[in-house]
OpenMM code with the backbone's topology and positions (N, CA, C; nanometers):
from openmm import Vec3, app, unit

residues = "UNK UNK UNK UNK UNK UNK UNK UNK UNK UNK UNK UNK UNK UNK UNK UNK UNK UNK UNK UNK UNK UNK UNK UNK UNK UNK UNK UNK UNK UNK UNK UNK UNK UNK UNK UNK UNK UNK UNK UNK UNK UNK UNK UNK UNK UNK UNK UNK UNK UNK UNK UNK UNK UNK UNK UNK UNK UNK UNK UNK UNK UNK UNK UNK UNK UNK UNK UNK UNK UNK UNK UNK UNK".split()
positions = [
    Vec3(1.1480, 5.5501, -4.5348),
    Vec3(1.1622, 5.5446, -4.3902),
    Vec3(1.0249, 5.5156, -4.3295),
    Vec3(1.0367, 5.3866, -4.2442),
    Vec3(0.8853, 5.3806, -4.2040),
    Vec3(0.8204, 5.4823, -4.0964),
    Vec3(0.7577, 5.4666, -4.0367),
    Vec3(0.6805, 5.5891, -3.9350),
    Vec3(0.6864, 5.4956, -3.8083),
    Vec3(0.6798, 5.5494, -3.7242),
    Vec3(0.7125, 5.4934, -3.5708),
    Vec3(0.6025, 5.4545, -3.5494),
    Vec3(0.4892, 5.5337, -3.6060),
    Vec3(0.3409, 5.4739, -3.5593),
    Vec3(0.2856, 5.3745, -3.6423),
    Vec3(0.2569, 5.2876, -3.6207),
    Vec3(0.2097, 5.1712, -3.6974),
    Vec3(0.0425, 5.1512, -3.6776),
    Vec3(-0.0266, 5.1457, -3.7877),
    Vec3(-0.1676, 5.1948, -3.8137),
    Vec3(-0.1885, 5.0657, -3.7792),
    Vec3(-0.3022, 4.9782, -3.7047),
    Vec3(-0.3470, 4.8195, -3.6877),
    Vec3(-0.5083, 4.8432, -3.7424),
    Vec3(-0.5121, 4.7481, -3.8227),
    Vec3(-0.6570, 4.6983, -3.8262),
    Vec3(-0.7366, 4.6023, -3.8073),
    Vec3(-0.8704, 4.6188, -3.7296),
    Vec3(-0.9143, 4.5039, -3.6526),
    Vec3(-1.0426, 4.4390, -3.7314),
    Vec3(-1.0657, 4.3114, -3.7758),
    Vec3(-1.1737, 4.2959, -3.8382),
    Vec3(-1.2416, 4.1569, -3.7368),
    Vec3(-1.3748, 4.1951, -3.7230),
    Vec3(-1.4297, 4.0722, -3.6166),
    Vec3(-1.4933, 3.9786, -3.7921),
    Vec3(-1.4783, 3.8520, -3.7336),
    Vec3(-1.5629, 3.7584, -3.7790),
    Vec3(-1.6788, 3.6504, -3.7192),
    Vec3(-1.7545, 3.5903, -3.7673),
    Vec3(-1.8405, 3.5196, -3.6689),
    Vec3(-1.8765, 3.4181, -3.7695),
    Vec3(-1.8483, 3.3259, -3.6963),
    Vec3(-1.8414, 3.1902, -3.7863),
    Vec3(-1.9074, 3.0131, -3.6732),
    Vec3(-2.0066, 2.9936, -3.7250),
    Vec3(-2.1241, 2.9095, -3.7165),
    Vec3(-2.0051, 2.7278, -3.7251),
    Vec3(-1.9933, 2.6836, -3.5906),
    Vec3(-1.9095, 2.5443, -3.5827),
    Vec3(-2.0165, 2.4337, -3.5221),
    Vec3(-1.9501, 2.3132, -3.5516),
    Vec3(-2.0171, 2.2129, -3.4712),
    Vec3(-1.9018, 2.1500, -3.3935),
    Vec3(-1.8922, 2.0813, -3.2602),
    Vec3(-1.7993, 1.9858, -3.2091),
    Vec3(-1.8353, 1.8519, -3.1273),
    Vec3(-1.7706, 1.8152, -3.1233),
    Vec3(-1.7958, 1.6497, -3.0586),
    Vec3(-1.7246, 1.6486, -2.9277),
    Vec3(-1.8154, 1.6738, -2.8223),
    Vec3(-1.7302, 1.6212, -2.6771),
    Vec3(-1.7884, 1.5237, -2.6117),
    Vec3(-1.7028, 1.4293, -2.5218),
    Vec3(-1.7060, 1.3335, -2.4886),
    Vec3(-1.8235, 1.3813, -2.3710),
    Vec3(-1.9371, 1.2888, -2.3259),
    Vec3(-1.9714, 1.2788, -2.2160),
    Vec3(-1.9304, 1.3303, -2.0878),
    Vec3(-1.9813, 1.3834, -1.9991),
    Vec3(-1.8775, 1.3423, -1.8481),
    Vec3(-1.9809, 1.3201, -1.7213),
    Vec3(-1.9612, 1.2744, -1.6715),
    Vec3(-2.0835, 1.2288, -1.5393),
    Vec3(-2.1221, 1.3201, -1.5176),
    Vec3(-2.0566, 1.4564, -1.4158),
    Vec3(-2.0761, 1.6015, -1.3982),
    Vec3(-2.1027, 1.6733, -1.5079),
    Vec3(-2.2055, 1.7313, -1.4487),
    Vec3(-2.2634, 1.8175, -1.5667),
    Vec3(-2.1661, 1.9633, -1.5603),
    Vec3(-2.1411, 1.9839, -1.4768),
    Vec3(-2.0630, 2.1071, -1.4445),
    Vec3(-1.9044, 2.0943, -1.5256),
    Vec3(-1.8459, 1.9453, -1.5402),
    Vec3(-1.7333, 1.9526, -1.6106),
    Vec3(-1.7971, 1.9143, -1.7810),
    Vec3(-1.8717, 1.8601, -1.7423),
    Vec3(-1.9248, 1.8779, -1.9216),
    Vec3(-1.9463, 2.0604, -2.0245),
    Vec3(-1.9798, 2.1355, -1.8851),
    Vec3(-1.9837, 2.2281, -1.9142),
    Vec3(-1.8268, 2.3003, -1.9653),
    Vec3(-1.7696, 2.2838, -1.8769),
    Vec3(-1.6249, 2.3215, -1.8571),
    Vec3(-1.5176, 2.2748, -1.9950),
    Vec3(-1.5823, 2.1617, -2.0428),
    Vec3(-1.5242, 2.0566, -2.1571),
    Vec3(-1.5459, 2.1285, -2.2856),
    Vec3(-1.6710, 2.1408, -2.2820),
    Vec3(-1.7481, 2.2838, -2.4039),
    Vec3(-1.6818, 2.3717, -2.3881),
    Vec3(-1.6721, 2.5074, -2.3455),
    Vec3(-1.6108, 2.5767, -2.3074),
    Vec3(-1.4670, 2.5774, -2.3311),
    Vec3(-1.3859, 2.4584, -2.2810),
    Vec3(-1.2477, 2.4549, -2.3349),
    Vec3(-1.2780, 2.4260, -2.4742),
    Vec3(-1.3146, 2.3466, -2.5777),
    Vec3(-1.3021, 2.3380, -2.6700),
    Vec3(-1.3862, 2.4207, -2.7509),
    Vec3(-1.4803, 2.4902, -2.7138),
    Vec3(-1.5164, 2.5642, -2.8274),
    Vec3(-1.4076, 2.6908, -2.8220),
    Vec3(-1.3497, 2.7484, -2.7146),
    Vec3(-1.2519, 2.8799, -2.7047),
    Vec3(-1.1565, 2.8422, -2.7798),
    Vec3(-1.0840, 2.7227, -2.8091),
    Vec3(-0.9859, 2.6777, -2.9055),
    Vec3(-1.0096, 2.7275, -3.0803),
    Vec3(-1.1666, 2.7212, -3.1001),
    Vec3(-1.2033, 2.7921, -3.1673),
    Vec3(-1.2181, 2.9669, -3.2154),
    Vec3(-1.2445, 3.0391, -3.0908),
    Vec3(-1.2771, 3.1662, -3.1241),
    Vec3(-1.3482, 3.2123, -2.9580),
    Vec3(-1.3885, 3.3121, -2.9600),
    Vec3(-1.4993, 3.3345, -2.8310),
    Vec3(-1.6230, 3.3044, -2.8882),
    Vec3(-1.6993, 3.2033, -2.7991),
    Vec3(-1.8105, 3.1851, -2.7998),
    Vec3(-1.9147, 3.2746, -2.7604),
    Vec3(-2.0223, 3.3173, -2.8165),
    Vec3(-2.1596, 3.3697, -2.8040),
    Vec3(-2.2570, 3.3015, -2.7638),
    Vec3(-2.2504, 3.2217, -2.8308),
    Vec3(-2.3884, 3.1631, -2.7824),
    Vec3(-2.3368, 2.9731, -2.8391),
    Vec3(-2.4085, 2.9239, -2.7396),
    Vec3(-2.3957, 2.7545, -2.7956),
    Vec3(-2.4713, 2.6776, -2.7375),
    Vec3(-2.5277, 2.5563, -2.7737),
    Vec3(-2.6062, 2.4774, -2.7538),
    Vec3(-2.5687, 2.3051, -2.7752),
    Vec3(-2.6226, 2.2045, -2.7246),
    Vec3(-2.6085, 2.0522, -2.7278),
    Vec3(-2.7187, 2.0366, -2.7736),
    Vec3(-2.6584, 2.0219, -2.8751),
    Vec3(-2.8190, 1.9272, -2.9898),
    Vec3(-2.8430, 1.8212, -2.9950),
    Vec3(-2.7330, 1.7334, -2.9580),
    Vec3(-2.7237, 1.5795, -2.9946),
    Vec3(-2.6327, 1.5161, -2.8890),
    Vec3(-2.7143, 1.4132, -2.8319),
    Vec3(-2.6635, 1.2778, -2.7559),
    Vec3(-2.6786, 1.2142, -2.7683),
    Vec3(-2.5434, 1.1503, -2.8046),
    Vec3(-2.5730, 0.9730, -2.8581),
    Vec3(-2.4885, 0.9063, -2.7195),
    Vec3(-2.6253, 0.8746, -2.6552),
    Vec3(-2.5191, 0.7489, -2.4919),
    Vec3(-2.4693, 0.5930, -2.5507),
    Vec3(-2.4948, 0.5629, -2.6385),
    Vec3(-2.4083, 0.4743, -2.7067),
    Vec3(-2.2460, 0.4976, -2.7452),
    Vec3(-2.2505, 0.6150, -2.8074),
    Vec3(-2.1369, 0.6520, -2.8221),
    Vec3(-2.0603, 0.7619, -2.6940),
    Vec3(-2.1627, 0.7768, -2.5897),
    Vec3(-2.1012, 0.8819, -2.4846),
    Vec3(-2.0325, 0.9880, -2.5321),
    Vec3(-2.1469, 1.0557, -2.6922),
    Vec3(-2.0828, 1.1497, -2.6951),
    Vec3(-2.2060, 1.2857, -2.6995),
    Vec3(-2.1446, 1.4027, -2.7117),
    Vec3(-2.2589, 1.5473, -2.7444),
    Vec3(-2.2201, 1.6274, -2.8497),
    Vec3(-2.2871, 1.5962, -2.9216),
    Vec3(-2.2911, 1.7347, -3.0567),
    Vec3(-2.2941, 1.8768, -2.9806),
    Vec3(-2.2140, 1.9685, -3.0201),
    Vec3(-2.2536, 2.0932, -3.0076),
    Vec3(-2.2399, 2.1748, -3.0956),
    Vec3(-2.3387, 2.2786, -3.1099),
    Vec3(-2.3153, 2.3809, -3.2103),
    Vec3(-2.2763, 2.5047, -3.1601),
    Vec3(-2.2005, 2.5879, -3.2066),
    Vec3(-2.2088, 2.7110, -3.1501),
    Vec3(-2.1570, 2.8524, -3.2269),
    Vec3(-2.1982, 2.9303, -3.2302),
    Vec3(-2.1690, 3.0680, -3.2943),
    Vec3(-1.9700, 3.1510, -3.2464),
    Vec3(-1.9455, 3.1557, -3.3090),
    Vec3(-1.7896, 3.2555, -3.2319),
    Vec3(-1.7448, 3.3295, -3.3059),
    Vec3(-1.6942, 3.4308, -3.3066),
    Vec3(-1.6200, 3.5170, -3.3112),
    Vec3(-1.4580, 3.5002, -3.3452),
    Vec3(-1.4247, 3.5242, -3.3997),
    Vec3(-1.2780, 3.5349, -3.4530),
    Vec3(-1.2206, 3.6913, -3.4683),
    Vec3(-1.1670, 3.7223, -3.4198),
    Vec3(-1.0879, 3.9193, -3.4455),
    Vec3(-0.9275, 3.8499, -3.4996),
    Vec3(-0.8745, 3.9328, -3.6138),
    Vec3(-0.7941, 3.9248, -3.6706),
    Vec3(-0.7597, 4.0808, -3.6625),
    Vec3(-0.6071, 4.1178, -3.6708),
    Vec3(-0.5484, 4.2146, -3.6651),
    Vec3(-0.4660, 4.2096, -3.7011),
    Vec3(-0.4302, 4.3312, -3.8495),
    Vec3(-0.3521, 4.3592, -3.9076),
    Vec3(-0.2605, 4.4660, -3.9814),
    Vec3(-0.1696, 4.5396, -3.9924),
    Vec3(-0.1101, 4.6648, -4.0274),
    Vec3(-0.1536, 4.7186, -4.1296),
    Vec3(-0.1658, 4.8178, -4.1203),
    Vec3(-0.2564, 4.9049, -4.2409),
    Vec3(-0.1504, 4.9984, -4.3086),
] * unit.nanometer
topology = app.Topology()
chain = topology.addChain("A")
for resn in residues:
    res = topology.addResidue(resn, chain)
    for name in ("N", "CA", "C"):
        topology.addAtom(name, app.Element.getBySymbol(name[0]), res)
């Protein structure tokens, strides 16, 4: 018979990505662009644009995140 209370366990991870976003005129939606796509990832900590290539109108970014997984114990 199981128990009504169900034990959860939470484990954080933090895991080191790179991504490719497109340019955008506004710097404020470039910001916004990061942001959506690195959260697709995990929560972001910390991140940075290392690389612009205006040929290709694009920005490297790197950034640190977090992943929490939770599971029954």
């Amino acid at each position: 018979m199981s128990s009504p209370h169900t034990l959860l366990k939470s484990t954080m991870t933090t895991h080191f990505i790179t991504a490719e976003i497109d340019l955008q005129e506004n710097p404020l939606k470039l910001q916004q662009e990061i942001e959506q796509e690195l959260a697709k990832r995990g929560d972001p900590l910390r991140w940075a644009v290392t690389v612009v290539d205006k040929e290709q109108q694009k920005a490297q970014v790197e950034a640190v995140v977090t992943i929490t997984a939770v599971q029954e114990v």
